[in-house]
Backbone as CSV, one residue per row, in Angstrom:
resi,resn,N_x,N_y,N_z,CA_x,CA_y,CA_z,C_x,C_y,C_z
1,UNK,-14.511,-90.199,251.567,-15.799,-89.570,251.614,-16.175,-89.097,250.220
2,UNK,-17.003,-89.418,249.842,-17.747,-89.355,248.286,-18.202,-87.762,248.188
3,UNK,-18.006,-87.160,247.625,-18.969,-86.168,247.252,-20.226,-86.267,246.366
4,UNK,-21.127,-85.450,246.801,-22.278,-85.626,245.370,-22.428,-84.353,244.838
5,UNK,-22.125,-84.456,243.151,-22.762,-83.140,243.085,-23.766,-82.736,242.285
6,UNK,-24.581,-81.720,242.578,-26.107,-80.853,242.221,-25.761,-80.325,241.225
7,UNK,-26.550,-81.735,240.606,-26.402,-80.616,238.889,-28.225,-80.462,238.693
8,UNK,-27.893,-78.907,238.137,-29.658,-78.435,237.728,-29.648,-78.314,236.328
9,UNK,-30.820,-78.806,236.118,-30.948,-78.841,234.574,-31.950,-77.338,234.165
10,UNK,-31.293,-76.051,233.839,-32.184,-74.871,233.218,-32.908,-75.381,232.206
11,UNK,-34.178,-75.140,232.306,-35.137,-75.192,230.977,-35.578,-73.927,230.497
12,UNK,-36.142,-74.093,229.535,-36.609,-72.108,228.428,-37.813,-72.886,228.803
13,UNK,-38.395,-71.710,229.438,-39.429,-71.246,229.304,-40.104,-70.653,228.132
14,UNK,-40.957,-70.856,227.745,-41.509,-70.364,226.345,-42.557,-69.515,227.050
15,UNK,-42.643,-68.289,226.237,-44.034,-67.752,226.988,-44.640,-67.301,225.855
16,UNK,-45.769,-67.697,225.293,-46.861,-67.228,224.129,-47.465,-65.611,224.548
17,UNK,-47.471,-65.181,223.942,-48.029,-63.466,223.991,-49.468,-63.462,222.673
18,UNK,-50.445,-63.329,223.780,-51.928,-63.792,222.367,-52.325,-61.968,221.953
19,UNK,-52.293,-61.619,221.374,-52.810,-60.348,220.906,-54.339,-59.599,221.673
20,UNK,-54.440,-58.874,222.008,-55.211,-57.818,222.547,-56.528,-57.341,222.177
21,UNK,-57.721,-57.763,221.679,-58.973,-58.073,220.936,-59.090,-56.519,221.399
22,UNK,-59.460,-56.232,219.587,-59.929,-54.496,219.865,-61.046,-54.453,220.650
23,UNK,-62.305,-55.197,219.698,-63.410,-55.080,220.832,-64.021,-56.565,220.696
24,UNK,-64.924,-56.928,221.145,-65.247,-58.228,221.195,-64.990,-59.160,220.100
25,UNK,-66.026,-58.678,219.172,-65.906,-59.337,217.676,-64.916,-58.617,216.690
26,UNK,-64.424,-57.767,217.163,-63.526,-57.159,216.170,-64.117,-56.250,215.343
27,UNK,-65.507,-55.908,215.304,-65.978,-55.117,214.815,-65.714,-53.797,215.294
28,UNK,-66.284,-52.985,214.077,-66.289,-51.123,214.823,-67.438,-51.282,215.491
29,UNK,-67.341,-50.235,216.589,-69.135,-50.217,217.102,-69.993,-49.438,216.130
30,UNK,-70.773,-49.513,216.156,-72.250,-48.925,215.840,-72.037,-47.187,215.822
31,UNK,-72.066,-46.409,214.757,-71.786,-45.259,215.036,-73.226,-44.150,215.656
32,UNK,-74.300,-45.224,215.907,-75.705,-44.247,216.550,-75.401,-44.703,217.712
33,UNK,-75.020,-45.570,218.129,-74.688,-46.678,219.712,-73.984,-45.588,220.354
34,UNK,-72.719,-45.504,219.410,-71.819,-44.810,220.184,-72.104,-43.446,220.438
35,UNK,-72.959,-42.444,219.214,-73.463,-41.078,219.850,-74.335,-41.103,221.128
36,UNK,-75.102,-42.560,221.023,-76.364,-42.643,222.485,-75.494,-42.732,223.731
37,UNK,-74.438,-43.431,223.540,-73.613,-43.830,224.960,-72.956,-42.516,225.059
38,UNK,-72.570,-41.557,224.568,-71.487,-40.516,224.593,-72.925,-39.204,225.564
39,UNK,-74.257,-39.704,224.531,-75.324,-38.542,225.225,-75.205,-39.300,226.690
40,UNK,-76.090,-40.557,226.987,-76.533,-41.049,228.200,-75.258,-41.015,229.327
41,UNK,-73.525,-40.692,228.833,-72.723,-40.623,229.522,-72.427,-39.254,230.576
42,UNK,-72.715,-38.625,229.583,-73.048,-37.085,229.875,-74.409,-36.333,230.751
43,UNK,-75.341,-36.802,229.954,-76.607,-36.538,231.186,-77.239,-37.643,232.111
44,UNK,-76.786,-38.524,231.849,-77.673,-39.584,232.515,-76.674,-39.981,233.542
45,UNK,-76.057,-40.992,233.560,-75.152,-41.945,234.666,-73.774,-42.359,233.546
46,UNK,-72.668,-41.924,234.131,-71.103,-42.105,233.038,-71.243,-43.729,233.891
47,UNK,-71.396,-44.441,232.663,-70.779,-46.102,232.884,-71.919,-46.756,231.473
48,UNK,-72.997,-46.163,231.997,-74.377,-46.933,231.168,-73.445,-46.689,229.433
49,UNK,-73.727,-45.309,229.606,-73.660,-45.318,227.788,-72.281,-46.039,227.212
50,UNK,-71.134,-45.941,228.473,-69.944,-46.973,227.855,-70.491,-48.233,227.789
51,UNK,-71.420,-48.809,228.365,-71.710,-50.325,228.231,-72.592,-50.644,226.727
52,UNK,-73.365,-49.255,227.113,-74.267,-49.461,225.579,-73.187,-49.463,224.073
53,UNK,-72.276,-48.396,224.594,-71.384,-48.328,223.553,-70.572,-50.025,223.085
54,UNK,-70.322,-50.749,223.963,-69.685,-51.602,223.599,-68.372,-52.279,224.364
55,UNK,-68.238,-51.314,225.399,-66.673,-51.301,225.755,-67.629,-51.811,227.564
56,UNK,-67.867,-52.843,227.789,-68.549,-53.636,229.085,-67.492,-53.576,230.243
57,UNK,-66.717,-53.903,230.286,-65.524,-53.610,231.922,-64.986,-51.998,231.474
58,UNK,-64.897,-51.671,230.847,-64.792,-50.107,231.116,-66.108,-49.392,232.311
59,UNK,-66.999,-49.471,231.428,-68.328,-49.186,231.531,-68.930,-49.739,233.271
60,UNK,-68.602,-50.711,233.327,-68.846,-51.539,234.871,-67.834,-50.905,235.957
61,UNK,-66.311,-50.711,235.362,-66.054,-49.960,236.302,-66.218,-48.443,237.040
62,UNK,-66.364,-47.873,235.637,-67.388,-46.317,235.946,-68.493,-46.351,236.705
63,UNK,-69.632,-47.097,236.022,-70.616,-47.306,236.799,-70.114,-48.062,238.542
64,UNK,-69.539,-48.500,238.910,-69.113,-49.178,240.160,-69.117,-47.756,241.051
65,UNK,-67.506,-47.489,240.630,-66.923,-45.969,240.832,-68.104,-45.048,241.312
66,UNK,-68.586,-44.632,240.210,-69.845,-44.021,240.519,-71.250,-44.286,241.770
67,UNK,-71.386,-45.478,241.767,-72.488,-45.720,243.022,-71.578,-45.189,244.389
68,UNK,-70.028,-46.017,244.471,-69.079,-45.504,245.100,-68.599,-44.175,245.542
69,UNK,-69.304,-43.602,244.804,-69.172,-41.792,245.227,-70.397,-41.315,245.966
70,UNK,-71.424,-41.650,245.189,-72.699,-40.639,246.099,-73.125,-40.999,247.513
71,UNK,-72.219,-42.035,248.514,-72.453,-42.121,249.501,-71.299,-41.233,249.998
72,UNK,-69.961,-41.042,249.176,-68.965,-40.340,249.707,-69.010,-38.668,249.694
73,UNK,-70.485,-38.159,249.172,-70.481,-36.848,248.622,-70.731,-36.363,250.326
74,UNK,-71.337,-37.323,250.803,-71.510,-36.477,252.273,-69.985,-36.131,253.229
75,UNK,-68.582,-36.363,252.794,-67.818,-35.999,253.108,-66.816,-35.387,251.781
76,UNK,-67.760,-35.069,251.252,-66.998,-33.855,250.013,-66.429,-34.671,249.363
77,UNK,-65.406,-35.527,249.195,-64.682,-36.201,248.149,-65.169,-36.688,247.006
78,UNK,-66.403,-37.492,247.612,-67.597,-37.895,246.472,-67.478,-37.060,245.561
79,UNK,-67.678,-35.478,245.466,-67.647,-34.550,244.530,-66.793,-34.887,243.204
80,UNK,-65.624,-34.962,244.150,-64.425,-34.723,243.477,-63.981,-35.845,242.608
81,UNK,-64.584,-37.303,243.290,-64.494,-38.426,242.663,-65.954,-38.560,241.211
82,UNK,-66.868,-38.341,241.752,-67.844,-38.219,241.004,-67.372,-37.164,239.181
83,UNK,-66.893,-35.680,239.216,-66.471,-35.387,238.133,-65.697,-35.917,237.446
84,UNK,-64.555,-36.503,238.059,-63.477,-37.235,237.414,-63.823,-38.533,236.720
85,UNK,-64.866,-39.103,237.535,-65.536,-40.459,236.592,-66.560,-39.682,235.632
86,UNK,-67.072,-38.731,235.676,-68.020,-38.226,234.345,-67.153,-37.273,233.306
87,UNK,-65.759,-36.975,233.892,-64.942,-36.662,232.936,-64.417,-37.982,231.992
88,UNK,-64.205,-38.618,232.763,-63.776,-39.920,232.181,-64.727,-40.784,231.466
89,UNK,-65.985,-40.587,231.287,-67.793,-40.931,230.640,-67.530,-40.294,229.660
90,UNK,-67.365,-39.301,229.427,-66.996,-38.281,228.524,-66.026,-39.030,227.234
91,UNK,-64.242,-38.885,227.891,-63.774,-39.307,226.996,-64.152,-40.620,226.446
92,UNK,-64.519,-41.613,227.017,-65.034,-43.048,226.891,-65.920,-42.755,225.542
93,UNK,-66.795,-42.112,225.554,-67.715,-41.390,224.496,-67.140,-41.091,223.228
94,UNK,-66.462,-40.368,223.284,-65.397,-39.470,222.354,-64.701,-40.808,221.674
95,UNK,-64.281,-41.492,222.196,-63.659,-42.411,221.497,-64.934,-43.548,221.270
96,UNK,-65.286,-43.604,221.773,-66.303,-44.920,221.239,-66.788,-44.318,219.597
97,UNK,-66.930,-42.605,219.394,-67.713,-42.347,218.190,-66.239,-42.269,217.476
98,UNK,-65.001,-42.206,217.539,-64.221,-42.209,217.016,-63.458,-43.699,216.241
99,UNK,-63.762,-44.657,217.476,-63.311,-45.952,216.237,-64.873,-46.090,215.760
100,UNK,-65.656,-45.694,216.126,-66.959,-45.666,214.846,-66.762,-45.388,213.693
101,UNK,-66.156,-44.718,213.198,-65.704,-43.680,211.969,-64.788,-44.528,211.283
């Protein structure tokens, strides 16, 4: 009776790691952009002025978040979710005028 035997051949995997794009073009943003998005984050709606600022899926997810709350304010949480995303508008701000600089 013959045996057969299972041979496996391991291969390397190579895995490329591509670097992390600061912001789109690599540019700084706009340092009036970024004071307008830091104001409109603060009084207006936290998502807009991150988008104006430059930083677009940040900004989309705040703004999301946000529509996402004011139907939830009628069982209180909304509240609670709502500050935490305009706390978070806030810092978004703060740093947008900071890699401005």
């Amino acid at each position: 009776m013959a045996t057969k035997k299972k041979t496996t051949k391991k291969t390397a995997v190579k895995e490329t790691v591509k670097p992390m794009p600061k912001q789109m073009s690599g540019k700084k943003p706009d340092k009036t952009l970024a004071i307008i998005g830091l104001l409109i984050n603060v009084l207006i709606f936290p998502g807009l002025g991150t988008i104006i600022g430059g930083k677009t899926k940040t900004g989309i997810i705040q703004l999301v978040l946000m529509v996402v709350s004011i139907p939830l304010m009628l069982v209180l949480i909304g509240f609670l979710l709502a500050f935490g995303i305009w706390i978070w508008g806030i810092v978004s701000g703060v740093q947008l005028i900071q890699e401005a600089q």
